[in-house]
Every structure is written in structure tokens, then in C-alpha cells.
N, C-alpha and C positions, 0 to 999 in steps of 0.2 A: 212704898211702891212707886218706882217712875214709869210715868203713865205716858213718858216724852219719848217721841222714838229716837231712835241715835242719830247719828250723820251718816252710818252705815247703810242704816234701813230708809233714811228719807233717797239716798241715792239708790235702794233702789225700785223703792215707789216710781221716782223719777223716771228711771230708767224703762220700769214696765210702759209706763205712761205716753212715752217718748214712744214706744213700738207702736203700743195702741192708737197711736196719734196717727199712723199709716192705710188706719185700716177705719174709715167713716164707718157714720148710717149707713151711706149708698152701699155698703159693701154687707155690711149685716143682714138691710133688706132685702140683697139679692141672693145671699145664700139662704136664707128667709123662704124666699117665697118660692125658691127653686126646690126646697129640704135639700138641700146639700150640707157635706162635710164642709168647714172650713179650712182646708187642708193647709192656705198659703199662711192664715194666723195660724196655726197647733207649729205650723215648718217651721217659721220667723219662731215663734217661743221658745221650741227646740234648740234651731240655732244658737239663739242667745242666753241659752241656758238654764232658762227659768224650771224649767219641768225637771231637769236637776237639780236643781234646791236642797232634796231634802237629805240627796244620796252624798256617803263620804266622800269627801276629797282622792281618799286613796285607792276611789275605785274611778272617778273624773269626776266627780259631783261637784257643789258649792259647799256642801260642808256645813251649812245651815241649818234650822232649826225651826220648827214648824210657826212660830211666830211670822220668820219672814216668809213660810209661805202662805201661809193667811193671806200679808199684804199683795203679795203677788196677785193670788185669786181676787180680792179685792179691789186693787186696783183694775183691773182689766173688767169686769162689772161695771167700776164707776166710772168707766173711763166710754159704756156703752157695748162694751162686746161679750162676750160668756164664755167664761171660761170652763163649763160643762163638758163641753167636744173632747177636753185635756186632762181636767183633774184628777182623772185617776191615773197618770202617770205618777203623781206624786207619791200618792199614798198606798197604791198594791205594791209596789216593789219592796211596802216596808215588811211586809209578809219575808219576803227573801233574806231582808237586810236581819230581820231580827231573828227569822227563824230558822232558814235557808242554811244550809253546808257551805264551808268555806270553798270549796271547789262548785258550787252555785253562783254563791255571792263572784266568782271572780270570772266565771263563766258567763254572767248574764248582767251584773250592775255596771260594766265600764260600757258594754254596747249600749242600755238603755240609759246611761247617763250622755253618751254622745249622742245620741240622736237617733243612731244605725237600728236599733231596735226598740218595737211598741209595743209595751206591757198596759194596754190600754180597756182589754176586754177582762170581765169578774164574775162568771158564772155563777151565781148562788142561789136565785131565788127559783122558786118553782111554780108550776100553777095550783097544783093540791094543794102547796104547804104554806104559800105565802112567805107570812114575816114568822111562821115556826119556822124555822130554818133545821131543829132539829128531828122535823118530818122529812126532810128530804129522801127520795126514791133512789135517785140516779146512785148507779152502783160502778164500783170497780173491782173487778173478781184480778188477783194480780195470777200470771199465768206465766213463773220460769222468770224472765227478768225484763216484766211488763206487764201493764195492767190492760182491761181491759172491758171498756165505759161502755155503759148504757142505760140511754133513760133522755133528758131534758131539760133543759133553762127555758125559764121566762124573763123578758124586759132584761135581758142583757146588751149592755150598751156598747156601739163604739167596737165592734167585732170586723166590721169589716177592714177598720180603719187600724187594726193590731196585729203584732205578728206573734204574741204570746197571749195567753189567757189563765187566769190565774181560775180552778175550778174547784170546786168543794163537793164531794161525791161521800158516799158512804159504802166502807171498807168494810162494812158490819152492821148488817140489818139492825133495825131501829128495834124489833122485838126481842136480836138476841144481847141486847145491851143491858147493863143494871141501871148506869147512867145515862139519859137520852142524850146528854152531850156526847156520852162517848162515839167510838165507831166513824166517825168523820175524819175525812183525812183532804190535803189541801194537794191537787197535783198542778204543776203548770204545763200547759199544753201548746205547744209549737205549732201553731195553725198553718204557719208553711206547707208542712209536711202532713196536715192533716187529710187534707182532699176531701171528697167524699162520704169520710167517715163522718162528718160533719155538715148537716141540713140545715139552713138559715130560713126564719123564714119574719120579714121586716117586718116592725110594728108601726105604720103612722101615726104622730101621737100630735098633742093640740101643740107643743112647743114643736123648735125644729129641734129635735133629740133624737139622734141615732140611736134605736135599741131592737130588740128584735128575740124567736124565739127559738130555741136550737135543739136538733133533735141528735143523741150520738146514737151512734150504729157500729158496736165493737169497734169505739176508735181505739189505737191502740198508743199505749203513754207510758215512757222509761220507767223503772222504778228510780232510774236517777234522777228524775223530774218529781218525786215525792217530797215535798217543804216539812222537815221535823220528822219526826216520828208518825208510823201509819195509828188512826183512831185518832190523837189528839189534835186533827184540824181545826175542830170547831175553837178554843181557845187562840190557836194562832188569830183565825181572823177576826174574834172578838176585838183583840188588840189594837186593830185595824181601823177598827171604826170607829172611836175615839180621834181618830185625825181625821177621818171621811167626816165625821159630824162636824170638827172643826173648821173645816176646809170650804164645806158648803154650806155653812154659816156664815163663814165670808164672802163667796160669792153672793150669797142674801144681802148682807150688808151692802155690798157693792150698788146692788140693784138699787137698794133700798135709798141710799145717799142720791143714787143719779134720778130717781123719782121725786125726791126731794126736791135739789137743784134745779131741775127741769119745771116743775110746778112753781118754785118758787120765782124763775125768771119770768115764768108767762105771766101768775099771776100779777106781779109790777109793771108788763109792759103793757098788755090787754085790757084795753078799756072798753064799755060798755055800760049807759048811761052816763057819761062824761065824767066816768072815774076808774083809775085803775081796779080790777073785780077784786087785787090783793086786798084793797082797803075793808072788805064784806070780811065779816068773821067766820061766818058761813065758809069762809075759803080761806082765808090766811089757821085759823085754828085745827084744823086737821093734818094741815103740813106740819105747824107747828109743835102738833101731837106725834106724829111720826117720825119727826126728829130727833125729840127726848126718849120717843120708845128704840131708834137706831144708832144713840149714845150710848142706851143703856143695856142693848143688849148686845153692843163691840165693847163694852167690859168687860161683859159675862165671856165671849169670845178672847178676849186676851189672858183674862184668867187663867179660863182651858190650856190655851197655847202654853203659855209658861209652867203650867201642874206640866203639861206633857215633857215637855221641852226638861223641865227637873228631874222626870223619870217619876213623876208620881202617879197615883192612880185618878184620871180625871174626868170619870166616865158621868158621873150628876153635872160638871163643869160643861164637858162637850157635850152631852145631849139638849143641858137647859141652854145653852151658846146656840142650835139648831132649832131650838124650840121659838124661845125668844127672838132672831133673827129673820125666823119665817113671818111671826106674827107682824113684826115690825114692820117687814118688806110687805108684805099684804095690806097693811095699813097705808103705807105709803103708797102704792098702787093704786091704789082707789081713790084717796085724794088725790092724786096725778090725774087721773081719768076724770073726775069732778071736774077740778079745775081746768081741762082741758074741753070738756064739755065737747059737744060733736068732733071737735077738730083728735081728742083723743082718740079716737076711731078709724082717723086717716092714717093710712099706713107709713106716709112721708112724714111723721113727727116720730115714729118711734116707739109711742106709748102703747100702742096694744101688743108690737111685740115681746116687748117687756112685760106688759103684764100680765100675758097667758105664759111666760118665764117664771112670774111670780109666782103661780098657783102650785107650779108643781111642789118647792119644800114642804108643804103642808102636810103632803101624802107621802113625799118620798125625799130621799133615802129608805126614811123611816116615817112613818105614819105618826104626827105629835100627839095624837091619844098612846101610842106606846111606850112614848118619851112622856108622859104624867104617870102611867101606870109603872115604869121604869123611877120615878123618881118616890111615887108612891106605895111603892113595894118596898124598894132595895134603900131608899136614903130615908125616908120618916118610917119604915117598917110596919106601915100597914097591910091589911090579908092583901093576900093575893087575888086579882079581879077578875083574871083567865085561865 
């Protein structure tokens, strides 16, 4: 296995790096403390094509493969920025790409591959149902040639900031199904034209994370807006998250390297009792632990990428890549904050926004107790614990 990245992918590491290099601290901390979008980084990303990555060439994409979008994500983390605001450009359009009608796919992948259209919001979760997903309430009764929603999201991100929303509704009550997966179906919804049918109502949360909770009110949604076959939505977007795990595994990474680097300059130039503090083991050994744990888990990350990237099934790969990643970066964080001691606190070094960044993988996407109980069900086939 070559573990060396190409000339292809170091240019364009490079290249992300080179954007980000545009956009400081100062600019982080002021969308920061404002909770604003960062509209002018997601625009510049757009422009220069990163957010299509992952979509085909012969729809405008890059034609790539979810390894390089890793490093994209990646890089832009280590480079200080977050690529949160974005990354789901990447990964819901693959809803379309893989399961979407050809008159879908060519309807919607060349706008959101140029720029013109943002399939950036993912309705799925609820407040009853949580991470059951296959509790979901919100219904779509189809009515002549349209459906026709009602019900609710929670912690839906990046709504305001989309012009499409990819939704997960059920077409068929949860009681009159044999399989609780069935009855799901995936529609995507034009918020354009939504208006009113659609009640927002914003979540402020300890990161700066656009998300928020939505209430629909008979919106009403093409049946040519239906992704696959009605009932088997839930499988489409299982599909899905296999890269969404991958992806914000990376941005952990990211975080977790710039937590690294960051501590490990202070602690060489900061002296305090007429020694560099690096010299204290107390403080050089926790970095140092965080960086073999954020080696070892952009293995487990690359792995994933490539099972996917082959078309395999890599779902133990990208969960333990998410799992591993989060822990890393948390570990990192905290020695950062250590080592940074009071001055981690000030908001002009960077370190606390980052590390209330860091908290969230823990819980979400997905919650890492469901990603053990995931690995301990389904890959060592022990009982089931829920």
C-alpha cells in the first residue's frame, strides 16, 4: 500500500492551502464572534472548485475521488479554517449521483458542480427520534403529481445558506411497515420556491454552526423530486454516510494537526523559569501522544477513502476513521489548551475557538457510543445493546 500521496494530490493540498492562506485568524474570529456564515471562504471554495470534487467531470465536476476530498477538508482545518459551513456540498449530492434519475443527475449535478446551486441543507434528524432515524414522523402523503410534507427537523444545518435540501420523510407509517427501514423515501426540496411552507427557527450552539429547527406546513414537493424509488430512502442515505463519516474525520484531523503544531511552537518558544515549558514532560508528552494518536487515526481515514473510492463496502472503516479522529482531535485540544495555559483562553491565539470546534465530533454527526455499539453489533457480532 503507498501511503505517499501523488504529485496530483500534493498540488492539491497545495492549492487548497494557497486559498486558505487568504482568509487569517482575524477573519475566522470575526465571523466567530459575529456567528455569521462565512460566505466569502464557502464562495472562493466554490469558485475554485473544490466543493466539486467529488461530482463527475461530465456533469462539470473534478472527477475525483473521495481520498482527495478528505485532503481538501483536511487541509482547510489545518490550514485554521472549517470546513463545516461546506462539507456537505460534497457528500449529499452523492444521494443524486448514485441514486437520483438521469434526468436528475443532469438537471441538478452541473448547477451545483458550478457554483450556481447549493445543495448544502439535510433534513433527517428529529427531536422524538434522535439518531433512530427509522422513528421518523414527518410524513409525505403524495397528492396527483406531488407530495405533500408535514411534520419537522431538528439541528438542520446550513438552511439558510442552500438553495436545495435533501429530506428524508416517511411515505409509510412506521406501524404499517414489516421492516422499520422500510417506508422512507428521500425527496429533495427547492427552498426557493418553498416560502412559507417552511418555518425556520435557529439553533445557537457553543461552535459557530449554522443549524436550526424546521417546521413544514403542507409544503408541497414534485414527485419528480423523489431520489430512487418511494420507501427505500433510508438505504439511499445510509450510503451516504460512509463519506459524511469520512469527510468529518478529516476535518478532525485537520483540527487535530493545527492543535498539534500550534502547541508544539509555543511550547519551544515560551519560557518560564528560564526554560523553554517544551522541555517539561508534563507538556511536551501529551502533544506528543496526540500526534501518534492523529497518525494513527489518518490511516484508519485513508483506508476508508480508498474501500470507498474501490466501490467496497467501508462502513467499520468510516465509522472507526470518525471515531478515532474525534478522540485524537480531543486529545489534541486539550494539550493545546494546557500548554497554552491562560493565554489559551484568549481569543486572539485561536485556541478556544478551535476547541469548542473540537467537542462537537464526539456527539455528532453521530454520537461515538453508536459508532462502538455499530462496530459491536455488526463487525465482532456481538447482542445487540439498544
Amino acid at each position: 500500500m503507498d501511503l505517499q500521496l501523488t504529485e496530483d494530490q500534493v498540488a492539491i493540498r497545495d492549492g487548497v492551502a494557497e486559498l486558505c492562506a487568504r482568509f487569517p485568524e482575524e477573519y475566522w474570529q470575526r465571523v466567530d464572534a459575529k456567528h455569521e456564515y462565512p460566505e466569502e471562504f464557502v464562495d472562493a471554495l466554490s469558485r475554485a472548485g473544490w466543493l466539486s470534487i467529488l461530482i463527475p467531470e461530465e456533469y462539470g465536476g473534478g472527477g475525483l475521488g473521495m481520498t482527495e476530498a478528505a485532503l481538501v477538508l483536511e487541509t482547510i482545518n489545518r490550514s485554521g479554517g472549517t470546513g463545516i459551513p461546506a462539507h456537505a456540498q460534497m457528500y449529499t449530492m452523492g444521494t443524486i449521483l448514485r441514486h437520483g434519475s438521469q434526468e436528475q443527475k443532469e438537471r441538478f449535478l452541473p448547477e451545483i458542480a458550478g457554483g450556481s446551486l447549493r445543495l448544502q441543507a439535510f433534513g433527517v434528524t428529529e427531536p422524538d427520534a434522535g439518531t433512530d432515524t427509522t422513528r421518523i414522523r414527518t410524513s409525505a402523503v403524495r397528492d396527483g403529481d406531488h407530495y405533500v410534507v408535514n411534520g419537522g427537523k431538528i439541528f438542520t444545518s446550513r438552511f439558510q445558506h442552500s438553495d436545495l435540501m435533501l429530506l428524508l420523510v416517511r411515505t409509510t407509517k412506521y406501524e404499517d411497515v414489516q421492516k422499520k427501514t422500510d417506508g422512507i423515501s428521500a425527496l429533495l426540496v427547492d427552498l426557493r420556491e418553498a416560502g412559507d411552507q417552511i418555518k425556520v427557527r435557529p439553533i445557537e450552539t457553543m461552535p459557530n454552526h449554522e443549524t436550526n429547527q424546521l417546521f413544514f406546513d403542507d409544503l408541497v414537493v414534485p414527485v419528480g423530486n423523489l431520489i430512487g424509488e418511494e420507501g427505500k430512502g433510508f438505504r439511499y442515505i445510509l450510503s451516504g454516510m460512509n463519506a459524511e463519516r469520512i469527510l468529518v474525520a478529516s476535518e478532525n484531523l485537520g483540527d487535530g494537526f493545527w492543535f498539534v503544531e500550534k502547541a508544539s511552537a509555543y511550547a519551544t518558544q515560551r519560557e518560564v523559569f528560564g526554560r523553554p515549558i517544551g522541555k517539561n514532560q508534563g507538556i511536551q508528552f501529551p502533544i506528543a501522544q496526540a500526534y501518534a494518536q492523529l497518525e494513527a487515526a489518518g490511516l484508519m481515514r485513508w483506508k476508508a477513502a480508498a474501500m470507498f473510492d474501490a466501490g467496497q463496502q467501508a462502513g467499520m472503516e468510516a465509522n472507526a476513521a470518525k471515531l478515532l479522529a474525534s478522540q485524537a482531535t480531543w486529545a489534541a485540544a486539550n494539550a493545546a489548551m494546557d500548554t497554552f495555559g491562560g493565554y489559551g483562553m484568549a481569543v486572539e491565539y485561536g485556541i478556544e475557538r478551535k476547541f469548542r470546534e473540537a467537542r462537537l465530533p464526539i456527539v455528532a454527526p453521530v454520537s461515538n457510543n453508536l459508532v462502538l455499539a455499530y462496530i459491536g453489533q455488526n463487525v465482532l457480532g456481538m447482542p445487540k445493546s439498544y
